[in-house]
C-alpha positions as MATLAB code, in Angstrom:
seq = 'XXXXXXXXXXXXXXXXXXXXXXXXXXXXXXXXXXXXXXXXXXXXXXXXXXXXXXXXXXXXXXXXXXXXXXXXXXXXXXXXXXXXXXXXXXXXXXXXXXXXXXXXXXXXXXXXXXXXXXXXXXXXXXXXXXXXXXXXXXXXXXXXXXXXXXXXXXXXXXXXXXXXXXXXXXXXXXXXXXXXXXXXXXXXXXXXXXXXXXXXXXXXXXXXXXXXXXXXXXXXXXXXXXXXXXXXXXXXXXXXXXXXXXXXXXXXXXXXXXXXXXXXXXXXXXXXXX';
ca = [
       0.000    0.000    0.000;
       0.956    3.431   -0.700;
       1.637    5.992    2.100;
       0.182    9.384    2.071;
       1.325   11.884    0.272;
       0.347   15.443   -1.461;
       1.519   16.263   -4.964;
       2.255   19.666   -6.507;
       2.004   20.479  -10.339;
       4.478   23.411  -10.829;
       3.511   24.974  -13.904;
       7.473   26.061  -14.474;
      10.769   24.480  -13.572;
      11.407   27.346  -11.722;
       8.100   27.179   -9.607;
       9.689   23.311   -9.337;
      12.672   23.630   -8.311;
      11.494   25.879   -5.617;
       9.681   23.593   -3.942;
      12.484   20.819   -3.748;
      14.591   23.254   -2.115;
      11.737   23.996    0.175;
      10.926   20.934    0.931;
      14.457   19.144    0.640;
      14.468   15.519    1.756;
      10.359   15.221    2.343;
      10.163   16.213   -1.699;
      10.544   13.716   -4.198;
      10.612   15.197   -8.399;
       9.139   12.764  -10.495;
       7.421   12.656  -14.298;
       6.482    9.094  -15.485;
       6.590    7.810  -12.371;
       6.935    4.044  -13.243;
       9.753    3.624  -10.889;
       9.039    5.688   -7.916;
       5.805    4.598   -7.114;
       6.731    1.358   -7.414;
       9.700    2.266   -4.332;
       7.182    3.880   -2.495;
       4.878    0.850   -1.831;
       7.336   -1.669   -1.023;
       8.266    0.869    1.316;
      11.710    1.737   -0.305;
      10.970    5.192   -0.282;
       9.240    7.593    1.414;
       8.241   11.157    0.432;
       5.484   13.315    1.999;
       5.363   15.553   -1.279;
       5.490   14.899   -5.373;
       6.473   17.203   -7.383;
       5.042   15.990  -10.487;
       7.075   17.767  -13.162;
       4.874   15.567  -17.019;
       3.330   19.408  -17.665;
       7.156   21.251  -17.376;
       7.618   22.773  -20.921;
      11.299   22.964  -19.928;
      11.374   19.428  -19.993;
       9.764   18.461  -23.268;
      12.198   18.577  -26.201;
      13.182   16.536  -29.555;
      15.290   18.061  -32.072;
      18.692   18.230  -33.513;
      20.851   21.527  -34.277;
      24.622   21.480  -34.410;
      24.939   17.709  -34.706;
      23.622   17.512  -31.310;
      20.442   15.633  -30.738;
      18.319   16.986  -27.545;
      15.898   15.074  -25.768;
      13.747   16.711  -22.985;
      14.297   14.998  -19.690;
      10.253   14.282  -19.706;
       9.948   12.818  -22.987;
       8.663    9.391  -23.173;
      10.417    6.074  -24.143;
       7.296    6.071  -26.655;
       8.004    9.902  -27.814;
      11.580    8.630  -28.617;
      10.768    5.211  -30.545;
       8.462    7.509  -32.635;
      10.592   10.666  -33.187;
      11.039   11.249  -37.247;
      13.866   12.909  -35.887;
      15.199   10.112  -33.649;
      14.648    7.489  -36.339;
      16.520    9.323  -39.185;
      19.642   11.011  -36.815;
      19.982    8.035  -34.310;
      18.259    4.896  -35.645;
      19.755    2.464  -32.900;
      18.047    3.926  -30.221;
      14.381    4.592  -31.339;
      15.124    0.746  -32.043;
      16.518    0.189  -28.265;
      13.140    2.762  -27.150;
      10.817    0.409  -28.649;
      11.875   -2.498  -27.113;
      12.145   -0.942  -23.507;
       9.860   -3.090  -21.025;
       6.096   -3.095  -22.550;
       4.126   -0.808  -24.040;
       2.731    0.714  -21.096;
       5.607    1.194  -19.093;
       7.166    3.220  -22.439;
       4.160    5.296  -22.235;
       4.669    6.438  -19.349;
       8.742    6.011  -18.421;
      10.408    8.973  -19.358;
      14.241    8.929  -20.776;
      15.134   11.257  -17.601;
      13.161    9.373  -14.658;
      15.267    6.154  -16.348;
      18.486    7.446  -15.923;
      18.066    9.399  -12.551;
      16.557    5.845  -11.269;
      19.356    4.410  -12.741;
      18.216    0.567  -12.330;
      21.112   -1.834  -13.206;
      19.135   -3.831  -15.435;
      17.892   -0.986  -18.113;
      18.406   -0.437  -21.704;
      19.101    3.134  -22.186;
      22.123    4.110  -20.491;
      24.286    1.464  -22.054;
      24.057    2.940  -25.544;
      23.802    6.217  -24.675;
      27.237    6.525  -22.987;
      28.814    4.899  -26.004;
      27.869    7.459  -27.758;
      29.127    9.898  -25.328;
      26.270   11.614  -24.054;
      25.779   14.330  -21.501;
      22.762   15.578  -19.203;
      22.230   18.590  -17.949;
      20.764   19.461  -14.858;
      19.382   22.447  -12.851;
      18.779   23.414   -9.323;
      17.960   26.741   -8.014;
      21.795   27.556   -7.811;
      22.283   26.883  -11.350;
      22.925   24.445  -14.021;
      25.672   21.559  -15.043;
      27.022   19.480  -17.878;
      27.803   15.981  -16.948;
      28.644   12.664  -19.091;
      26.388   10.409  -18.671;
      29.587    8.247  -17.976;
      30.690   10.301  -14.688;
      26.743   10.661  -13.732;
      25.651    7.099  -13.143;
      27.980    6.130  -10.228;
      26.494    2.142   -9.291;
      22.718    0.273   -8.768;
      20.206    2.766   -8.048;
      23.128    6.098   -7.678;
      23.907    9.211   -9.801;
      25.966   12.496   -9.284;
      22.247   14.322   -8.763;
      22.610   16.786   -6.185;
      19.962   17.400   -3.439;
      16.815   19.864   -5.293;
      18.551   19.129   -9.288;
      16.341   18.229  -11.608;
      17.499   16.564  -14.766;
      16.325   19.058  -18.027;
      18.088   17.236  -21.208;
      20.087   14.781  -22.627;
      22.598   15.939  -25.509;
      23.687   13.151  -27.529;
      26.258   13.826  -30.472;
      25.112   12.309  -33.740;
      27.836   10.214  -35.110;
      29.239   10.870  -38.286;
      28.205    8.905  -41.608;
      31.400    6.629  -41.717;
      30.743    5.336  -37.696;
      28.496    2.355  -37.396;
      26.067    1.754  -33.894;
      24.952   -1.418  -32.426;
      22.934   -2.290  -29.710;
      22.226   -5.472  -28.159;
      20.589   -7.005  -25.426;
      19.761  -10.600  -23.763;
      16.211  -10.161  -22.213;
      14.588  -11.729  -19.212;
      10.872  -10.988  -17.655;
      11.169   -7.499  -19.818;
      14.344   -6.088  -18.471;
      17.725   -6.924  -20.264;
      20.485   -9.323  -18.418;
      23.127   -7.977  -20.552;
      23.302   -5.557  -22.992;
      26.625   -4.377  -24.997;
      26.833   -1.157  -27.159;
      29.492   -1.121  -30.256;
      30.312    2.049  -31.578;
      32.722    1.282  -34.507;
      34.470    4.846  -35.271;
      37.708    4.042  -36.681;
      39.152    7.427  -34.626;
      37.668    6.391  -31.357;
      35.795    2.718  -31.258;
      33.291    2.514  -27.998;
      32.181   -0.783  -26.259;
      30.411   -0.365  -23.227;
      28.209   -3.103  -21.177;
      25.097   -3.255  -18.891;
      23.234   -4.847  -17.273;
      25.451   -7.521  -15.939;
      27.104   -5.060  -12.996;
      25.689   -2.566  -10.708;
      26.133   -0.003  -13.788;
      27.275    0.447  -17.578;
      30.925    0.669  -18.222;
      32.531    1.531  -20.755;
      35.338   -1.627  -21.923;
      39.307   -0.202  -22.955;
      40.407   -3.832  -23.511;
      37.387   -4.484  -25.959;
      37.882   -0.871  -27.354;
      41.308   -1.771  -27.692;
      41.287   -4.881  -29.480;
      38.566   -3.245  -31.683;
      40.916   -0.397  -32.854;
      43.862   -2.561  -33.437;
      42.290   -5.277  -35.283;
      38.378   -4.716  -36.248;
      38.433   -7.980  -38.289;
      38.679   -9.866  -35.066;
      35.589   -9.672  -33.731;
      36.166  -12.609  -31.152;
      38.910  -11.479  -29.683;
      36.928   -7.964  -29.648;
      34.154  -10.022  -27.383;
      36.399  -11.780  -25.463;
      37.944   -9.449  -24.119;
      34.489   -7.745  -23.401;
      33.705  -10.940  -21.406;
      36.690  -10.978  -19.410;
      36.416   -7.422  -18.513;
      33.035   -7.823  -17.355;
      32.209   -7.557  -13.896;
      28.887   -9.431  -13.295;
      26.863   -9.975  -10.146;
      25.374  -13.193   -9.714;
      21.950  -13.382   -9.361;
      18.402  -15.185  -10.086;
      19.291  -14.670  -13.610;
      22.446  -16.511  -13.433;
      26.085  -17.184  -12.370;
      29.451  -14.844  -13.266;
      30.216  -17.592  -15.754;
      27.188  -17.800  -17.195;
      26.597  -13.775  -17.614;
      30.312  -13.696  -18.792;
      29.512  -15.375  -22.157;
      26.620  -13.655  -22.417;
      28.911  -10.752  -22.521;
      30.322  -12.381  -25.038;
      27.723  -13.290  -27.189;
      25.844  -10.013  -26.736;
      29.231   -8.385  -28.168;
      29.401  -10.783  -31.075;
      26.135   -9.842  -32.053;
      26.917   -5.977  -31.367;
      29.869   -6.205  -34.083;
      28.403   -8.111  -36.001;
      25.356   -5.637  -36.929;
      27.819   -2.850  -36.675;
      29.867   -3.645  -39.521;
      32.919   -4.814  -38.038;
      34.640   -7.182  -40.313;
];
């Protein structure tokens, strides 16, 4: 059961952010809500006020200018997996957005409520550090760049600062000669492992999730991948040996070790890398 609370519905950020610092620790920000409310009744958190911030205009965003693509902390996994612009600058992740968890939950889940949760076992993350993107987030001090790299510390922890709010995500486009892969091994909706391959000959990516308390990026896959690109098991290999899985319900180090493995087969494979 839920506990009690009241909710606000700030009709600015600014009119938001006010209240978290007012409020501090008995105010929790949230826009889908998918995650939070979940918390709340199995009594894993507790907040006597939401701040429900789905109406923020500040927050809604999808376009691309300067080779950047922005995304509005509040947009939907659903707005993304629909986007004309998402589809034609970023294919690989409106394909990753429509296969996040089930229809309802992408209706709801927003891209910024996903990564300030930041679950272990998610999809978005893992792709979008490859391709090196930032947030930005506000309080009432001020905003800040971060990496998405540098902002998701372990299971369930960010760099978020008491009263920030996440407003964007930038995410560079990648040229026309770099190839992006995604893949995942799935389980009761959520992924087990998922591996992102970003083959740019000037600076290849491989990071994996899903496995660990959080997405990391692999230099001994990366490695291997800019020395030899043709050797695409050695590439995963070394991706499997690198990994640092937590054994769980879903399986043993081993075990989500050559999943690693596959996973990263796959991931070169529909990148290009031959």
């Amino acid at each position: 059961m839920l506990p009690r609370f009241a909710v606000e519905r700030p009709r600015s950020l600014t009119d938001a952010l006010d209240l978290l610092q007012r409020f501090g620790d008995d105010a929790a920000f949230y826009m889908g809500g998918t995650e939070l409310l979940l918390l709340m009744k199995l009594g894993m958190a507790d907040a006597s006020l939401l701040v429900d911030g789905k109406r923020l205009p500040e927050l809604r965003r999808l376009d691309s200018t300067d080779g950047i693509l922005r995304i509005g902390a509040g947009e939907t996994h659903r707005d993304i997996e629909r986007s004309p612009v998402v589809r034609t600058a970023m294919p690989a992740l409106a394909a990753l957005a429509r296969g996040v968890a089930n229809l309802r939950v992408r209706n709801a889940g927003t891209l910024g409520g996903n990564l300030c949760f930041a679950e272990p076992h998610s999809d978005p993350a893992t792709l979008l550090i490859a391709l090196g993107a930032e947030v930005r987030l506000a309080s009432t001090g001020g905003e800040r760049t971060v990496a998405l790299e540098d902002f998701i510390l372990g299971a369930l922890t960010t760099a978020l600062a008491d009263g920030e709010v996440m407003t964007e995500v930038h995410v560079p486009i990648p040229r026309h000669d770099v190839a992006v892969a995604y893949e995942r091994v799935k389980f009761r909706e959520r992924p087990v492992v998922n591996v992102a391959v970003v083959h740019d000959a000037h600076a290849p990516r491989v990071v994996v999730g899903a496995v660990g308390n959080h997405p990391c990026r692999v230099p001994e896959a990366e490695a291997r991948l800019a020395a030899d690109p043709s050797d695409t098991d050695a590439v995963a290999a070394a991706a499997g040996a690198a990994a640092n899985p937590v054994a769980d319900a879903d399986g043993s180090d081993d075990y989500k070790r050559h999943l690693v493995y596959v996973a990263t087969k796959r991931a070169c494979t529909a990148a290009g890398v031959t």
